[in-house]
N, C-alpha and C positions, 0 to 999 in steps of 0.2 A: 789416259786414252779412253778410259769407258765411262770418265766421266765428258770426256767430247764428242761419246758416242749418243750417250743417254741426250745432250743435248740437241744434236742434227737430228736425232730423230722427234724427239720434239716440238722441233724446228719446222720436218715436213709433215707434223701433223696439221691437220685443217682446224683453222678454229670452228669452236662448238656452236658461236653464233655469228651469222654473216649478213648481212642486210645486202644481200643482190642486187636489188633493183629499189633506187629511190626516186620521189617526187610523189603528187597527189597518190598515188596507189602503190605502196611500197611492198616487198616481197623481203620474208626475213626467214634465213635457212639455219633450220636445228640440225645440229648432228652431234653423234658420239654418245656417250655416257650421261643419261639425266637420271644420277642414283647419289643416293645421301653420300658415296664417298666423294664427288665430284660436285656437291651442293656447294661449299664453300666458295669453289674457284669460277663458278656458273650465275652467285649468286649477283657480284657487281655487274656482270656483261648482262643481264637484262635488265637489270635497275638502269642502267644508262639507256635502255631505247627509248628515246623521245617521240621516235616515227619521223620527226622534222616537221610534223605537222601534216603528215599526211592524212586523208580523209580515209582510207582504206588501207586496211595493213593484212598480209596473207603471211602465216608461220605456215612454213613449208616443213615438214617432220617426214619425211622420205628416207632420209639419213639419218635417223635419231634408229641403236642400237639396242639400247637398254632403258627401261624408265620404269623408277616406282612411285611411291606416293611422295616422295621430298621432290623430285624432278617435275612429277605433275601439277606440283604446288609450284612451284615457281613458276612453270608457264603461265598456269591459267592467274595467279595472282597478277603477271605483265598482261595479259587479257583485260584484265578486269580495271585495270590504270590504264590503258591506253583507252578503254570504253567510257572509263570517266571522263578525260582530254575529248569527248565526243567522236572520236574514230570507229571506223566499224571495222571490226576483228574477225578473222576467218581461221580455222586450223585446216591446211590441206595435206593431202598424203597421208593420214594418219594410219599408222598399219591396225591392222584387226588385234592384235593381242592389248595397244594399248588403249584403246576406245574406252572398254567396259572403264579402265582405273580413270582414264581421263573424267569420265562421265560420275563417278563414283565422288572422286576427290571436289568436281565442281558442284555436285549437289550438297555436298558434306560443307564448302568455303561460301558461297553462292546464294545462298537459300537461307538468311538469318531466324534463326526460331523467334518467335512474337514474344515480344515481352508479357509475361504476365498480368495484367490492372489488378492494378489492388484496388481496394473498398474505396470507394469515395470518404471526405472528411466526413459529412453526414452519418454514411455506413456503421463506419467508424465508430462514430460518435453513443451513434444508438446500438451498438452489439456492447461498448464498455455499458451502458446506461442499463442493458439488459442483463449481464452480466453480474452486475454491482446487485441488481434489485433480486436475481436470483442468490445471489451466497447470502445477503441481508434474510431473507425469507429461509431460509437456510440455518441460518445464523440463530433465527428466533424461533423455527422448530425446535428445532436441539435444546435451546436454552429451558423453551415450554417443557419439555421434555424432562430434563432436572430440574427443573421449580416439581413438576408432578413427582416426578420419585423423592425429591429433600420434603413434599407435605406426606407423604404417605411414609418416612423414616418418622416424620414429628408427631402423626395420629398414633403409629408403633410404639413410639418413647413415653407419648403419654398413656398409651393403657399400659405400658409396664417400664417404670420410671428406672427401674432399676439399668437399665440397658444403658439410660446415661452414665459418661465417661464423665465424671462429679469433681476430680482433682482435675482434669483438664478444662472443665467448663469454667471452674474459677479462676486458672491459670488467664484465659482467653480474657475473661472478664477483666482480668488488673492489667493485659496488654493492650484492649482495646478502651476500657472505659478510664482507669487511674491514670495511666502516662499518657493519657490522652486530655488530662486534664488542663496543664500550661497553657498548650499551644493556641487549645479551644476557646481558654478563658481570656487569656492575653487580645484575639481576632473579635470575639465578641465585644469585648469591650472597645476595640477601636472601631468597629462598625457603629455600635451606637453610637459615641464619639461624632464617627464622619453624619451619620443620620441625622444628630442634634442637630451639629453647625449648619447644613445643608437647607436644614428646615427654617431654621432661625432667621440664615438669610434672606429665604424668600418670604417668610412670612410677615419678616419685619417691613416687606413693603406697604402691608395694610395694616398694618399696627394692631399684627394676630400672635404675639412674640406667643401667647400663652398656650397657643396649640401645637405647637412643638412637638409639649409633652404628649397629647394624642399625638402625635405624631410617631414618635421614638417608641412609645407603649404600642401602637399597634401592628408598626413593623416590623419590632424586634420580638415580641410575644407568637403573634402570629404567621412570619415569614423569614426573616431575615436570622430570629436565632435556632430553629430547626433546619432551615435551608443551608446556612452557613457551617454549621454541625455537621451538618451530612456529607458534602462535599470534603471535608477535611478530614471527616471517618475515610472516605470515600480512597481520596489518596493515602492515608498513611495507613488504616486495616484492609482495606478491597485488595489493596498493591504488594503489603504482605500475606494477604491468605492465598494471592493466587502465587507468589513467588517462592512461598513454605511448600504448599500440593506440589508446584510446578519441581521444584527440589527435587521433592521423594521420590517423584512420577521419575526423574532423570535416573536418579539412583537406585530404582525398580524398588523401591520399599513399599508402594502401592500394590506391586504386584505380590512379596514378600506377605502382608498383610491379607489377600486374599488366598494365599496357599494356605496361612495358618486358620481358614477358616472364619476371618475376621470382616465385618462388613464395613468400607471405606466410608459410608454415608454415615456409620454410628459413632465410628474414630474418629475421624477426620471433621466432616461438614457440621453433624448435628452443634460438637462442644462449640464451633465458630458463630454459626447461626443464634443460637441460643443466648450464645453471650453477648453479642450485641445487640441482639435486641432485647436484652435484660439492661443492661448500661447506656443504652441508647436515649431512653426519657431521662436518665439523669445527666447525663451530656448535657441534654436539649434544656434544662430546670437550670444548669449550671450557667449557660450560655446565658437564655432568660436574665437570667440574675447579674452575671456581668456586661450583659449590653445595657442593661438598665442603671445600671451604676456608671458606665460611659455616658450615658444619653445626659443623668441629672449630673453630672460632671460638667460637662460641655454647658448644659444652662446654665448652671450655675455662676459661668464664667464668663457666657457673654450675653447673659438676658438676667443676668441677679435674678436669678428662682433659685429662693433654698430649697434646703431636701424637701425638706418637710412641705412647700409648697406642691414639689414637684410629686411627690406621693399622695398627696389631697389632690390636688389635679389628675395625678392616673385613676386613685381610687372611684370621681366622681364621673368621667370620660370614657375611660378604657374599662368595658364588660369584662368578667374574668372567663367568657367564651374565648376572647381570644387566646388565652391560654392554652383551654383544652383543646383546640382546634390547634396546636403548634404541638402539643405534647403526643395527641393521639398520631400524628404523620410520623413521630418518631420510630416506632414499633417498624411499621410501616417499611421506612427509610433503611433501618438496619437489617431488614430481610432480604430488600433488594440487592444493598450494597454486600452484603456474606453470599447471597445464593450467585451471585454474578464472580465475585475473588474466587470461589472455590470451583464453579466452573470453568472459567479460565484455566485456574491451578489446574485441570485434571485434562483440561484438553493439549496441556505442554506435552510435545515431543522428546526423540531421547536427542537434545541438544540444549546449549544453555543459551543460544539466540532465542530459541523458542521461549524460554523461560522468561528473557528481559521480554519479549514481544507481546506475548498471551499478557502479563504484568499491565503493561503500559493500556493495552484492549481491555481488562479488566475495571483502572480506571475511569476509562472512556467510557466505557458501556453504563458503568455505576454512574458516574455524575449525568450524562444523557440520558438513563433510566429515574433517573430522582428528578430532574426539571419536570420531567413530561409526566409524571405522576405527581408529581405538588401542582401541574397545571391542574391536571382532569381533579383534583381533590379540593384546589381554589373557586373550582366552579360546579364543584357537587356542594362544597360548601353554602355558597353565594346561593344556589336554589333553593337548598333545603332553609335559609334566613339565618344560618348559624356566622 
């Protein structure tokens, strides 16, 4: 019984939405409850009003009871579809209490905030451009910075020798000059090698087989066995002295070593510094020597020049300037590539991404530091007639 009560009453309630009056100017009557509890049941009956295509449509709200912001949202959102279908929308009767939320909700649904513009590609383009050229300039204060304090540790060491760390400088030396012997000598000899044949070929167009050997003697003395040396120091010592620093720096042993009163530049930088540029000219003498042994290799084989030719041809050709002019860049080469690994090493973070990362920048910096210094040194060379 009171569930056939619950629904006559039901029954005689008025529906919430009633289109009164249709054709060109249609008339549609809100009543009852427009509150989040009665959203659901509200929500298809004004999704279906079409209008029929009416040019005018008036929501009559006379009879509407209660309304908060779910009920104001559905009106004005069927407002806002029937004004796209091009119809003109009118809200009449509206009592005084719901105006302010009507108005509220429509400003809030209504009113799309402007999208933001981003930078143009241009903009864009030039803020990374500026960006980039600021942390580089950045990059090479800092670095100026410790190149000035690693010469002002070496002017220290040499007015009082003793402050060098003597078992660690030799230790450094047989890491970066002795086991760095194979890989150096093996590279050097196949550059000369590829230099021979290279030349061979194209010289044997004019039937100049015999300058070759200037050939292989000037490239390999003066550029190719100091430059090739450096770069291979460059990756295998630059990559571990910044990955040793970068270690300890993780493992706060840098910091360890400044409690006990110890200075990092004397432990750590100077024995690296020092020792490679003490094994650095023998690297470079060593290379020297094995690309040249590729070079009369290679003739030997495909232009019949025996040794012994090929050594009277360098000796009468090849100045023994270009020697010292490949030997003196080594000193040189070994500064750059130590003061660049251990500034890395000391700029790692407390992580070990930072460790592989600074490493890898280390390399980069060192091989990019030694082109562009054998450039400006090829052409101080060249003026000065050496």
């Amino acid at each position: 019984m009171a569930a056939n009560e619950q629904m006559r009453l039901r029954e005689s309630q008025p529906e919430p939405v009633e289109v009164a009056e249709s054709g060109p100017s249609t008339r549609i009557l809100l009543r009852g409850s427009w509150t989040t509890e009665h959203a659901a049941a509200l929500d298809p009956k004004v999704a279906d009003l079409g209008a029929g295509g009416a040019s005018e449509v008036v929501f009559d709200l006379a009879e509407v009871e209660e309304m908060d912001t779910s009920g104001a949202w559905l009106i004005l959102r069927t407002v806002e579809a029937l004004q796209g279908r091009g119809a003109t929308v009118e809200l009449a009767s509206v009592d005084a209490r719901f105006r302010g939320l009507l108005d509220t909700v429509a400003e809030a649904i209504m009113v799309a905030p402007e999208a933001p513009k981003g930078p143009s590609a241009l903009t864009a383009l030039l803020v990374r451009i500026g960006r980039a050229t600021v942390a580089v300039m950045e990059q090479g204060r800092n670095l100026l910075e410790f190149l000035g304090a690693v010469v002002v540790a070496l002017l220290r060491a040499t007015a009082s020798p003793r402050r060098v760390r003597f078992p660690a400088l030799v230790a450094h030396m047989e890491a970066t000059g002795l086991n760095a012997l194979p890989i150096v000598g093996l590279l050097s000899f196949l550059i000369g090698v590829v230099l021979a044949y290279q030349g061979a070929d194209q010289l044997a167009r004019f039937g100049a087989e015999i300058y070759t050997v200037n050939l292989v003697g000037v490239g390999v003395l003066r550029e190719m066995g100091v430059l090739l040396t450096a770069i291979i120091v460059a990756g295998r010592s630059g990559s571990a002295f910044a990955a040793q620093i970068g270690t300890m720096k993780v493992n706060q042993e840098i910091d360890a070593l400044s409690t006990l009163g110890l200075d990092p530049l004397f432990v750590l930088v100077l024995p690296r510094v020092l020792g490679l540029m003490l094994v650095m000219p023998l690297l470079v003498f060593y290379a020297d020597v094995l690309g040249l042994i590729g070079g009369a290799s290679m003739a030997t084989l495909a232009l019949d020049i025996s040794f012994s030719q090929f050594i009277t041809q360098m000796h009468n050709a090849v100045p023994i300037d270009h020697f010292w002019v490949g030997l003196v860049k080594a000193p040189l080469f070994a500064f750059v590539i130590a003061v660049v690994g251990c500034y890395e090493g000391l700029q790692v973070s407390q992580s070990a991404e930072s460790v592989g990362r600074m490493t890898t920048k280390s390399v980069v910096e060192g091989v990019f530091l030694i082109i562009v210094l054998d450039a400006f040194l090829s052409i101080f060379f060249s003026m000065i007639g050496v």
